[in-house]
MARRO-577839 format. One record per residue (C-alpha): residue number from 1; residue in one letter; x, y, z. Coordinates in steps of 0.001 Angstrom, whole numbers, plus 500000, padded with zeros to 6 digits. Example, Ala and Ser with C-alpha at 12.3 -4.5 7.8 and 13.67 -1.06 7.14 Angstrom:
seq->1&type->A&x->512300&y->495500&z->507800
seq->2&type->S&x->513670&y->498940&z->507140
This chain:
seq->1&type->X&x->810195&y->464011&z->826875
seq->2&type->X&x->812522&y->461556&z->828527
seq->3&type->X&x->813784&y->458717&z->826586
seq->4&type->X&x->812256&y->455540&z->827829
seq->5&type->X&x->814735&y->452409&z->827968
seq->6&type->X&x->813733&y->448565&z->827966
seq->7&type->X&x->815997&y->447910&z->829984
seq->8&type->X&x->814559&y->443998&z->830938
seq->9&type->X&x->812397&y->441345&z->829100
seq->10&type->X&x->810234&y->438668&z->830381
seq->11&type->X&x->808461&y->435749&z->828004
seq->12&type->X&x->806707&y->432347&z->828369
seq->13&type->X&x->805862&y->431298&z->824636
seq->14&type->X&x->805038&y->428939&z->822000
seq->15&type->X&x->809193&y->429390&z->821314
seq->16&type->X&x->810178&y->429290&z->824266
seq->17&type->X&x->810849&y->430530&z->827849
seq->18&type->X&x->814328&y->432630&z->826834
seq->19&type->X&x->815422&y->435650&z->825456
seq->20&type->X&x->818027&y->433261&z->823249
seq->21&type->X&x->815560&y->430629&z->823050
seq->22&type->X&x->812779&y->432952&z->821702
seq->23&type->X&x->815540&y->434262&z->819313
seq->24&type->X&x->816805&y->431439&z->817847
seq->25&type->X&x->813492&y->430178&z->817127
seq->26&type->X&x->811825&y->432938&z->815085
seq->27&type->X&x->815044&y->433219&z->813418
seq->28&type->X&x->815574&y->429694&z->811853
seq->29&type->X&x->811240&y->429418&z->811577
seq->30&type->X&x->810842&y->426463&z->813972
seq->31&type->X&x->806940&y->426359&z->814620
seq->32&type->X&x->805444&y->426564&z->817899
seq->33&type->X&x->802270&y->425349&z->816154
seq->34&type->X&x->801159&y->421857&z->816147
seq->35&type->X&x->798506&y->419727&z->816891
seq->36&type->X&x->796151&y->419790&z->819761
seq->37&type->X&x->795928&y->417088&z->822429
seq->38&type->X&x->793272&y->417411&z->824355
seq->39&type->X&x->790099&y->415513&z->825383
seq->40&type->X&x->788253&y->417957&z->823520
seq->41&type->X&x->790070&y->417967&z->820404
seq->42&type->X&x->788123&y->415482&z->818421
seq->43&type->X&x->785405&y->417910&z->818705
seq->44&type->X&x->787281&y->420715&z->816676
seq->45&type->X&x->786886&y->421381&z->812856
seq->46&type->X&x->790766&y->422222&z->812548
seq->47&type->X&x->792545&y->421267&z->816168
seq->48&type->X&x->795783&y->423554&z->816064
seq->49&type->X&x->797462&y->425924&z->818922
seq->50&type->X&x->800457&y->427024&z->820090
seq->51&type->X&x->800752&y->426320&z->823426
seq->52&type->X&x->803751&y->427453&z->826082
seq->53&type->X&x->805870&y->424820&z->827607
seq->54&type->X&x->805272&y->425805&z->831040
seq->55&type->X&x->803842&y->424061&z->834506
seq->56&type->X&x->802517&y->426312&z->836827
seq->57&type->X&x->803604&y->424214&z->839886
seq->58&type->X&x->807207&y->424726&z->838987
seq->59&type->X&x->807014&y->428371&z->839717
seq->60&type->X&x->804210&y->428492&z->842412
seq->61&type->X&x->802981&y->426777&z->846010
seq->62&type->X&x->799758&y->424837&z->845799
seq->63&type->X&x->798004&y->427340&z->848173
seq->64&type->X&x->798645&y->430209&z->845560
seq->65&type->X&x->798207&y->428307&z->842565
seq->66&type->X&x->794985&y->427451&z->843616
seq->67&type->X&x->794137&y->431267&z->842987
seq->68&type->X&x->795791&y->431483&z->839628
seq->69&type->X&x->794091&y->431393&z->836359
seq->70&type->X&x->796942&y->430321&z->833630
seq->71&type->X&x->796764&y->433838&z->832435
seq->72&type->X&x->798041&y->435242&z->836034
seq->73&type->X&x->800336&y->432040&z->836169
seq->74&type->X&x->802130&y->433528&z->832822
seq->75&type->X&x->802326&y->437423&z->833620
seq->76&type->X&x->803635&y->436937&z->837441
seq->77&type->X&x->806226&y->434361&z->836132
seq->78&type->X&x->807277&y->437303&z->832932
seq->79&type->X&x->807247&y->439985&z->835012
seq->80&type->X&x->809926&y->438328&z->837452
seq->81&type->X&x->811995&y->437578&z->834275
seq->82&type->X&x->811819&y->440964&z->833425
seq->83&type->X&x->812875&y->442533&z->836850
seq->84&type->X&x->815523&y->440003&z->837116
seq->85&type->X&x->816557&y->441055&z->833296
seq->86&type->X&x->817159&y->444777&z->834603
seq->87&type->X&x->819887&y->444722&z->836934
seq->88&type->X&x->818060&y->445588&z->840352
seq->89&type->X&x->815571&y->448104&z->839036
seq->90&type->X&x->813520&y->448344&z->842155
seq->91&type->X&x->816436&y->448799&z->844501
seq->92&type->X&x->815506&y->452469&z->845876
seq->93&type->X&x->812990&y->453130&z->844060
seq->94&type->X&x->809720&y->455078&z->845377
seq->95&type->X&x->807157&y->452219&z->844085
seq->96&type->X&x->804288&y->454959&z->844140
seq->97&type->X&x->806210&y->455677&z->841044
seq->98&type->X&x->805990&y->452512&z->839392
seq->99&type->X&x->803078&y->450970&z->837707
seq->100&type->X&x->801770&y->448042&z->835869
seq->101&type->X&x->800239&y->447575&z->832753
seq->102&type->X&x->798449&y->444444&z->831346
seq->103&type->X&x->797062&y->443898&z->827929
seq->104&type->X&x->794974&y->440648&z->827896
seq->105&type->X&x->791937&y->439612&z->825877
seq->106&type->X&x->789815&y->436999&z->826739
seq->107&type->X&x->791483&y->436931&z->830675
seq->108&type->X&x->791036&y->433970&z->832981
seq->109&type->X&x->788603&y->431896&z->830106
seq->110&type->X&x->790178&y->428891&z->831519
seq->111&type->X&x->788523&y->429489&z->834927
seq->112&type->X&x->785353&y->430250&z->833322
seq->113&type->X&x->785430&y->427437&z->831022
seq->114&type->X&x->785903&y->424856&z->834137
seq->115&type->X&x->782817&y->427155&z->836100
seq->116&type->X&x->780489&y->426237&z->832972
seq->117&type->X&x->781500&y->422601&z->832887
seq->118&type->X&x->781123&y->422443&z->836710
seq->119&type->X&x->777584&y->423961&z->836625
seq->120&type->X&x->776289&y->422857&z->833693
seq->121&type->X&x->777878&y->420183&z->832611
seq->122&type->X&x->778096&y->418564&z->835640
seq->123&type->X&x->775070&y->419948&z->837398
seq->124&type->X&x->776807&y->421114&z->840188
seq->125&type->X&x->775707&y->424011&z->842733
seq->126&type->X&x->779233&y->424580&z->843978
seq->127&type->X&x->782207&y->425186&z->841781
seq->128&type->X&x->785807&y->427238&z->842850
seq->129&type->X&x->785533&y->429849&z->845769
seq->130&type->X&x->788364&y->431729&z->843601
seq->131&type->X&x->786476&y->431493&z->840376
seq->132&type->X&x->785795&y->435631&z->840142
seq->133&type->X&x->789005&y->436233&z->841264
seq->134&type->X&x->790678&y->434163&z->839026
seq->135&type->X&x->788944&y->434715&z->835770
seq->136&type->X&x->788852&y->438763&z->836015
seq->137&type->X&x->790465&y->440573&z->833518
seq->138&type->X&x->792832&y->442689&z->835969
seq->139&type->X&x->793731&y->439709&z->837664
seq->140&type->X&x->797371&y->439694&z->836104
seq->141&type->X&x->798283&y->443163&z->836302
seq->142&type->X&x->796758&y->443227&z->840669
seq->143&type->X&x->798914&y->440130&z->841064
seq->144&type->X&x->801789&y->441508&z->839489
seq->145&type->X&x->801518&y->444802&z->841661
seq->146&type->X&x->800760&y->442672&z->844588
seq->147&type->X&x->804293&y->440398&z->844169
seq->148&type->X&x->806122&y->443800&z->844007
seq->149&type->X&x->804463&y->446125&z->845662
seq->150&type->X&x->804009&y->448787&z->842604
seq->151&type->X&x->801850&y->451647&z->844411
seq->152&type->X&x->801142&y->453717&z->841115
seq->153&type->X&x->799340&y->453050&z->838382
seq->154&type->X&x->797493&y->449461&z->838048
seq->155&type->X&x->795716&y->449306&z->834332
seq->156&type->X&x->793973&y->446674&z->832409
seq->157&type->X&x->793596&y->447135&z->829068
seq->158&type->X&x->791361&y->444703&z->826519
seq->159&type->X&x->791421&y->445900&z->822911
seq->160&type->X&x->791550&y->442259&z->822030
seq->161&type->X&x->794327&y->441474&z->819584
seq->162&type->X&x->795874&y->445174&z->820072
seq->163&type->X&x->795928&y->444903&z->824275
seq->164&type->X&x->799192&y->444776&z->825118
seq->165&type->X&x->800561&y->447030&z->822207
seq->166&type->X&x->798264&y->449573&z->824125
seq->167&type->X&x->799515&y->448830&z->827455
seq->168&type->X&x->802934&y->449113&z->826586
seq->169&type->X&x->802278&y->452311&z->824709
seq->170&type->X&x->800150&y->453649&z->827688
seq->171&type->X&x->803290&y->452544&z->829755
seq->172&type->X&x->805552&y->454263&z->827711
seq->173&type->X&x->803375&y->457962&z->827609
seq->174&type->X&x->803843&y->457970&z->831609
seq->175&type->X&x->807498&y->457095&z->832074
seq->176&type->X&x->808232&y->459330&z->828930
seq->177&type->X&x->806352&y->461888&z->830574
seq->178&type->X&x->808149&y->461909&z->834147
seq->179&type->X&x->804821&y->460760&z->835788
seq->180&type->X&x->806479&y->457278&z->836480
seq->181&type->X&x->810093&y->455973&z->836931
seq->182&type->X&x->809400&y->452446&z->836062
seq->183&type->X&x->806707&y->450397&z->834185
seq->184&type->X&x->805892&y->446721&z->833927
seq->185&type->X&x->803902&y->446710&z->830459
seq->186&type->X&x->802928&y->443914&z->828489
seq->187&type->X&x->800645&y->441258&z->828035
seq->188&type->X&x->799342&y->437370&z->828801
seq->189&type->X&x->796724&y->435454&z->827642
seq->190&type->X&x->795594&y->431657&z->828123
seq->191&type->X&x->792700&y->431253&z->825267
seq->192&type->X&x->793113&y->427722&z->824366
seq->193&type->X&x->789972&y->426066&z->825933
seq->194&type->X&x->787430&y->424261&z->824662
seq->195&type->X&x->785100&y->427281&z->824959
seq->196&type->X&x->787633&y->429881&z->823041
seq->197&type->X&x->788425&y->427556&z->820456
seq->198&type->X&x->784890&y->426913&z->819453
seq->199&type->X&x->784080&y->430565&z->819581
seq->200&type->X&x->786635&y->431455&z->816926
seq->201&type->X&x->785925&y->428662&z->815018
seq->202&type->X&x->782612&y->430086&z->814586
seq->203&type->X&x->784002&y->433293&z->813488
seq->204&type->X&x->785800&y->431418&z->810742
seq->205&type->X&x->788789&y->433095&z->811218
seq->206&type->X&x->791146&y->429890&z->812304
seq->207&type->X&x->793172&y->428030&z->810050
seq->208&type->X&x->792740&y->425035&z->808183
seq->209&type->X&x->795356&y->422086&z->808981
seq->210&type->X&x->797982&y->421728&z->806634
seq->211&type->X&x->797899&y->418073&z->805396
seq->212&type->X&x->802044&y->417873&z->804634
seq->213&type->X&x->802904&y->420448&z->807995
seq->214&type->X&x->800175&y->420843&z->810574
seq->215&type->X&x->802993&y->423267&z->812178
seq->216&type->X&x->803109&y->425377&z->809098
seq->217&type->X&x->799018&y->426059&z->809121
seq->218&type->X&x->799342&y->429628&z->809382
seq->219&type->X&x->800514&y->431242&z->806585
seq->220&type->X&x->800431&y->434947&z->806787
seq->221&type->X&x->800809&y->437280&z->803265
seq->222&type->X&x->799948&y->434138&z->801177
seq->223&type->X&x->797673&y->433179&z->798348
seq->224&type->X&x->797117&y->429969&z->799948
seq->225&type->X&x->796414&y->431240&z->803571
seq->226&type->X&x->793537&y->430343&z->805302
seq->227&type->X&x->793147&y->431840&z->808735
seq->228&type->X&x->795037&y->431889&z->812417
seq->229&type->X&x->795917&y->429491&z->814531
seq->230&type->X&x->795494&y->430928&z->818712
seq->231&type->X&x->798490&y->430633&z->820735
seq->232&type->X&x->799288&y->431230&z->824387
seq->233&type->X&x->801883&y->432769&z->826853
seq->234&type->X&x->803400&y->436529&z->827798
seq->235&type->X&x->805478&y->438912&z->827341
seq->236&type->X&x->806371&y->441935&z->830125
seq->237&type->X&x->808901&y->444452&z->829609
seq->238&type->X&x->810441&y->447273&z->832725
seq->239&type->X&x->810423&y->450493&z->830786
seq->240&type->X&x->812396&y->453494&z->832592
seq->241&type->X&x->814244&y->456297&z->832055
seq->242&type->X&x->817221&y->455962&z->830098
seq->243&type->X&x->819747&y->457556&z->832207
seq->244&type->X&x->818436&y->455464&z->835472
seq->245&type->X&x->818983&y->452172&z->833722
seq->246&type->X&x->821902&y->453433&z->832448
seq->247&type->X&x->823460&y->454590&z->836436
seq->248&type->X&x->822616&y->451339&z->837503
seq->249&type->X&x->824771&y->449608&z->835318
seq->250&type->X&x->821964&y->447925&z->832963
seq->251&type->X&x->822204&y->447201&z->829297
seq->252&type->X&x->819253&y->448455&z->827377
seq->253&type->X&x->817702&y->446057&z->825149
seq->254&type->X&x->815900&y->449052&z->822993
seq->255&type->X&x->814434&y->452040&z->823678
seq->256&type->X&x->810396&y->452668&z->822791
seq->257&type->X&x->810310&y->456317&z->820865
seq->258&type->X&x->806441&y->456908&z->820119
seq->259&type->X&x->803100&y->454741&z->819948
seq->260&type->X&x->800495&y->455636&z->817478
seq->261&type->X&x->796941&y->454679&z->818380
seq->262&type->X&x->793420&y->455144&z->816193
seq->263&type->X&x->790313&y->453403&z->815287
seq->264&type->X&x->788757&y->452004&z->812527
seq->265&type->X&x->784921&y->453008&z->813344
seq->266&type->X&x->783330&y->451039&z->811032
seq->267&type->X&x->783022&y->447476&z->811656
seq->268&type->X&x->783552&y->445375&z->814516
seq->269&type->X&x->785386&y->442673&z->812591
seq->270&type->X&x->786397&y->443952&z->809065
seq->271&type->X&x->789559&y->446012&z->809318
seq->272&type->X&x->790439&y->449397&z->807344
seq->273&type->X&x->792978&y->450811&z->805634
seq->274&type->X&x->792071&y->454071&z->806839
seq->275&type->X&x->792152&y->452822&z->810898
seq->276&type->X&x->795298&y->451100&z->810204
seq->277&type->X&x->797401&y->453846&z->807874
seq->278&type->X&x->796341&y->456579&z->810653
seq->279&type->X&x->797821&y->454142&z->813380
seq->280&type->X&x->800616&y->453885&z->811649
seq->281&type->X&x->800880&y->457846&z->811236
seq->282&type->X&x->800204&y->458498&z->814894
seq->283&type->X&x->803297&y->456332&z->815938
seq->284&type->X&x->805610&y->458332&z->813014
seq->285&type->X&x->804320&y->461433&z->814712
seq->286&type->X&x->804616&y->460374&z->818083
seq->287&type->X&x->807911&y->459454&z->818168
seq->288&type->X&x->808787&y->462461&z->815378
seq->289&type->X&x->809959&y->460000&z->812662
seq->290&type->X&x->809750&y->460714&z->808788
seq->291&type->X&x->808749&y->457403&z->806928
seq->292&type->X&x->811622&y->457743&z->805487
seq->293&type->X&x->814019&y->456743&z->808765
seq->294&type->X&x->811659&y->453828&z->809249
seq->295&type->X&x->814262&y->450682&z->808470
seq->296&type->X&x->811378&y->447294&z->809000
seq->297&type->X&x->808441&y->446764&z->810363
seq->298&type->X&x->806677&y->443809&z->812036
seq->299&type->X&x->803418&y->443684&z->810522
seq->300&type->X&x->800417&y->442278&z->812624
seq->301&type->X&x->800074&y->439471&z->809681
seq->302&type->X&x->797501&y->437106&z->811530
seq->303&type->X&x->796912&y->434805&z->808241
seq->304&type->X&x->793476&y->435823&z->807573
seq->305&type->X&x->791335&y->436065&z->804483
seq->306&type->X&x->790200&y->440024&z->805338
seq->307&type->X&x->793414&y->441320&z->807200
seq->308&type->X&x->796322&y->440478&z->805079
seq->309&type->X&x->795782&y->442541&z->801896
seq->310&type->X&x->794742&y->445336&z->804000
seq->311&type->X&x->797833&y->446062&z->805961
seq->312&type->X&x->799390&y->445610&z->803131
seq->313&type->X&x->797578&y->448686&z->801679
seq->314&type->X&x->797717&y->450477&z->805189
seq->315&type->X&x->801662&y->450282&z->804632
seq->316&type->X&x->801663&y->451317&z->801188
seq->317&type->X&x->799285&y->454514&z->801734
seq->318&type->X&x->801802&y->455372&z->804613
seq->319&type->X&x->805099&y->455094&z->802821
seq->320&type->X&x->804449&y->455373&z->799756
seq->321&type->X&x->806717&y->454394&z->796506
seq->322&type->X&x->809169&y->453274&z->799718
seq->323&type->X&x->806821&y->450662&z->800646
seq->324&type->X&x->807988&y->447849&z->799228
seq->325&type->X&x->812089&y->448564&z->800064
seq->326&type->X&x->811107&y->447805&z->803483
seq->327&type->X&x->811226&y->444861&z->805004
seq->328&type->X&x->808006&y->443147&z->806591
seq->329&type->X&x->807872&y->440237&z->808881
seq->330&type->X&x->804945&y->438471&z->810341
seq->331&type->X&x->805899&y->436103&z->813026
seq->332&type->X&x->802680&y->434776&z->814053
seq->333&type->X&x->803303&y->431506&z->811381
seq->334&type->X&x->805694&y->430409&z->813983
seq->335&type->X&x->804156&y->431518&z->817552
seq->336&type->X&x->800631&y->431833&z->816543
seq->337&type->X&x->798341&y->434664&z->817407
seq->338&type->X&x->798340&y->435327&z->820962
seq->339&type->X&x->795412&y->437435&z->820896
seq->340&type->X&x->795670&y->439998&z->823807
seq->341&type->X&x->800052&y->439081&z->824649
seq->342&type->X&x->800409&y->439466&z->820439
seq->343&type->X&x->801557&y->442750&z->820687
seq->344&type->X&x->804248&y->442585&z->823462
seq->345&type->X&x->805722&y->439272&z->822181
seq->346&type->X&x->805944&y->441000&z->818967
seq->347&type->X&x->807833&y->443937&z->820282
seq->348&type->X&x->810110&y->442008&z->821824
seq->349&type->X&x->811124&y->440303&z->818910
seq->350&type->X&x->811146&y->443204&z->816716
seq->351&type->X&x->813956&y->444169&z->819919
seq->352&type->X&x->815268&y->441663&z->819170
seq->353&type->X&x->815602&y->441502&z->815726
seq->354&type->X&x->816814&y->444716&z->815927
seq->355&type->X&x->819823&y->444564&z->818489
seq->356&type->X&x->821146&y->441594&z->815690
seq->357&type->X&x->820645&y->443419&z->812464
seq->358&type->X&x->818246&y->440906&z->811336
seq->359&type->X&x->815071&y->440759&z->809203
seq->360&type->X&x->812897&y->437811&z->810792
seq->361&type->X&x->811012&y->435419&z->808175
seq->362&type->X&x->807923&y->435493&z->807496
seq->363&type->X&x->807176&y->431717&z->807378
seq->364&type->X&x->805176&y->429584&z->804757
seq->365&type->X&x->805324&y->431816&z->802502
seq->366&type->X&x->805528&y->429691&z->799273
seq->367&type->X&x->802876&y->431607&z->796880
seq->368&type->X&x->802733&y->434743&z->797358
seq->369&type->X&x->799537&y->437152&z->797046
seq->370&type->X&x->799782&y->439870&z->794556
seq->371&type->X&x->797415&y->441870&z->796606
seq->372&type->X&x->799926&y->441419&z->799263
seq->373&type->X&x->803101&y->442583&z->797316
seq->374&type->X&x->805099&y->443929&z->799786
seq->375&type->X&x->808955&y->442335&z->800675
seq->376&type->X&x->807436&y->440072&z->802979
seq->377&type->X&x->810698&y->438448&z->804058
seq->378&type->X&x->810003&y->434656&z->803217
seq->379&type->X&x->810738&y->431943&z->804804
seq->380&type->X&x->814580&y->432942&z->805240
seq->381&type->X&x->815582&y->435610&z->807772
seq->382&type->X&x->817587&y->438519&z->806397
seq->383&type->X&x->820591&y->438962&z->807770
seq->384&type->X&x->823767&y->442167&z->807957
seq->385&type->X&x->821209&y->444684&z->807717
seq->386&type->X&x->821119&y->447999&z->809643
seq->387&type->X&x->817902&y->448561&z->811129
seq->388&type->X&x->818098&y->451369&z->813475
seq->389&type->X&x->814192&y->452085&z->813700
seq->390&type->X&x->811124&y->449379&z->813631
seq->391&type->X&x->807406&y->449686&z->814052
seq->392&type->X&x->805332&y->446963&z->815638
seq->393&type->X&x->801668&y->447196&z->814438
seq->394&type->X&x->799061&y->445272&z->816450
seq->395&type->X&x->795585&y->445605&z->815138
seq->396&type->X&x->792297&y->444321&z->816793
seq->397&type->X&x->788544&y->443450&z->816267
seq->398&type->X&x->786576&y->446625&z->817461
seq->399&type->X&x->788560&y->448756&z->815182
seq->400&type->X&x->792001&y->449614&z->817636
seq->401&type->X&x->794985&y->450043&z->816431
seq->402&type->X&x->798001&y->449999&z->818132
seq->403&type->X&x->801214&y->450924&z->816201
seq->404&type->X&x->805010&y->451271&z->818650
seq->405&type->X&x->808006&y->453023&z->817665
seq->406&type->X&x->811234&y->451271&z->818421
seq->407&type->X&x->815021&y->451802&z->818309
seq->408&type->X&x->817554&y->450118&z->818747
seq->409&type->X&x->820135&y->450543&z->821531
seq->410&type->X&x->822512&y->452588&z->821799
């Protein structure tokens, strides 16, 4: 197997539009969640998101934006940041040997929000000539191959919350593999709309606003936690072989060593311990890791009533006695849950986190749930510690679980 470098990053997010940005952010706990304005907001039980500070006609002509769902907008504008990241990684390169994959969700629900107000609302017979095209689900990953004209592989994948933790690992099994010699993997998703937000509010699975801190809503690991709150943006990474970043002259940022992947199979909402514990195996096995060399892990830690206690037992059935001597951070208090991009913004922070020797927080964490007893890092980040190895767990409705094995470089 070849060792598979990241050797460039690309992110629009609720913290930010930077590698350092992104960093500093999760690091000191400043929230990307706040308060909805929109015209719609009045009409939502609990009116919270975190939303991306980013204006699509900054980055694209009218004539092109006109064809581009937010969701596109997001993962063409990452996956430039990424290729830029990499030092030149297309420069004579045989791009029938580079692919793209995109983790998303719920896609272009934007467009198809505006369609359903257009026609219904509105009692319209016409609405956008683009509207297919813009609210598919492959829509990011064919404009993204389109922009640089990748030849190979061209994949879609919607697990919901675990998409782009599958892409990335799906990514990573064909560069490892020699089949590719570059990947753009990762994930984007645009879910706050009127539409989306009333769906999951339905589901009951969004948080309550804080009274004190409407930016401190989601509290995952906590007695006192009530749900998620949906965020938006993307993350893409170029995965290649470590020795070709390396000739060119780029700086890794981490390498991915393995990607477990299993399913729950027995309800479409209620997660398992079994589903999650063998996803977690798989990605030990995959990347041929003991538990024991296993130095953090970033949990999936969405805030809800059901998932919380669960990974917690997931982890402890995996590693044991050594569960709770390892440190677990759940960054989705601070960036919210980006559904279908959760698992590639995680992964880069986990990177992250790794290249400084740092433990994120795990914000809001102020009374803790004995049936989540694990070191939960709260509310300060942990800092001087060696963490060679990380896993990144993404977990999803429909039972898939996506677990990736990360190092750190060097």
């Amino acid at each position: 197997m070849t060792r598979v470098a990241v050797s460039g990053i690309g992110v629009v997010s609720p913290l930010g539009d930077t590698l350092d940005e992104v960093y500093a952010n999760a690091l000191a706990g400043r929230s990307g969640v706040h308060r909805l304005e929109a015209p719609f907001s009045h009409r939502l039980v609990a009116p919270l998101g975190a939303t991306a500070r980013f204006d699509g006609a900054a980055h694209f002509e009218p004539p092109k934006l006109r064809m581009l769902d937010r969701v596109s907008q997001f993962a063409l504008v990452c996956a430039q940041r990424a290729l830029d990241g990499a030092a030149d990684p297309l420069s004579g390169l045989d791009r029938a040997r580079a692919g793209v994959f995109v983790g998303t969700g719920m896609a272009g629900t934007l467009t198809s929000d505006d369609g359903y107000q257009t026609l219904y609302s509105d009692a319209s017979d016409r609405i956008k000539p683009y509207t297919v095209l813009m609210g598919m689900h492959n829509a990011p990953a064919g404009w993204i191959g389109i922009e640089h004209g990748l030849r190979g592989p061209n994949l879609t994948y919607s697990t919901a919350c675990s998409s782009s933790a599958v892409a990335i690992g799906e990514a990573w099994r064909r560069v490892a593999s020699g089949e590719l010699d570059l990947a753009l993997a990762g994930g984007s998703e645009a879910p706050l709309s009127f539409g989306s937000l009333k769906a999951w509010e339905a589901l009951h699975t969004l948080a309550a606003i804080d009274p004190a801190e409407p930016s401190a809503s989601c509290k995952p690991f906590s007695r006192n936690r009530s749900g998620m709150v949906l965020g938006e943006g993307a993350a893409m990474l170029v995965l290649e072989p470590w020795e070709r970043a390396i000739a060119r002259g780029a700086l890794p940022l981490g390498e991915v060593i393995g990607y477990g992947l299993a399913t729950d199979a027995t309800h479409i909402t209620r997660p398992s311990v079994e589903g999650q514990a063998a996803a977690l195996q798989a990605a030990l096995a995959s990347a041929c890791l003991e538990a024991a060399a296993v130095d953090a892990i970033n949990a999936h830690g969405t805030g809800t009533q059901a998932n919380d206690p669960v990974e917690t037992a997931a982890i402890k059935a995996v590693f044991g006695a050594r569960a709770h001597a390892i440190p677990v951070s759940a960054t989705k208090a601070v960036h919210g849950h980006l559904l279908g991009a959760a698992g590639a913004l995680e992964c880069v922070l986990a990177l992250l986190a790794m290249q400084h020797g740092v433990a994120l927080p795990t914000m809001h964490l102020a009374v803790p749930d004995p049936a989540c007893d694990l070191d939960c890092v709260a509310n300060v980040a942990r800092h001087g510690l060696d963490i060679g190895t990380m896993l990144s767990s993404s977990f999803a409705f429909g039972g898939t679980n996506a677990v990736l094995a990360l190092r750190r470089a060097g």
